[in-house]
C-alpha positions in Angstrom: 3.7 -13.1 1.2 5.5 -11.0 3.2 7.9 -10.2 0.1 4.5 -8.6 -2.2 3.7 -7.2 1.6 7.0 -5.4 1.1 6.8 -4.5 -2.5 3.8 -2.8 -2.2 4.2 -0.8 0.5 7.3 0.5 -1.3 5.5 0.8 -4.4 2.5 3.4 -2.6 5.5 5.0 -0.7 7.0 5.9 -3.9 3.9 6.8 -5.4 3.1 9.3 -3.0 6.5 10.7 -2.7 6.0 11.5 -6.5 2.9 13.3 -6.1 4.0 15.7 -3.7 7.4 16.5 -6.1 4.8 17.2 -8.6 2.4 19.2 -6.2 0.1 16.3 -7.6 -3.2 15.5 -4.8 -3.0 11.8 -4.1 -5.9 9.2 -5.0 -8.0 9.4 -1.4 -8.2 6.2 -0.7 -4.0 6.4 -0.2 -4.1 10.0 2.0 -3.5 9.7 6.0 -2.9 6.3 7.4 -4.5 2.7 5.8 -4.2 -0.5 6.0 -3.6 -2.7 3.1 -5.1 -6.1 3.0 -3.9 -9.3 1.6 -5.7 -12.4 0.6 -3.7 -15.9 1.1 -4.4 -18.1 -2.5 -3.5 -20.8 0.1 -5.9 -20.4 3.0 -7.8 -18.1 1.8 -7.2 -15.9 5.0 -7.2 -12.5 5.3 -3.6 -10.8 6.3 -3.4 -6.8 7.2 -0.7 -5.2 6.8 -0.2 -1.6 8.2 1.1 1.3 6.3 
């Protein structure tokens, strides 16, 4: 879990590090500071993770 954790906080990092080299407005939902949430198939327990 903590590898996808990983992956897509990279994945949103370089996503918004491509916007602003293209003067591009990020989706809103990705602006300031969030949190993204993760959904064990195990346990079915929620996991945040803090961008």
């Amino acid at each position: 879990m903590e590898e996808i954790e990983k992956n897509m906080q990279e994945a949103i990092a370089f996503y918004l590090e491509s916007c602003e080299e293209k003067n591009i407005t990020p989706v809103e939902v990705l602006q300031g500071e969030f949190t993204l949430k993760f959904k064990d198939p195990y346990t079915k327990e929620w996991i945040n993770g803090k961008v």
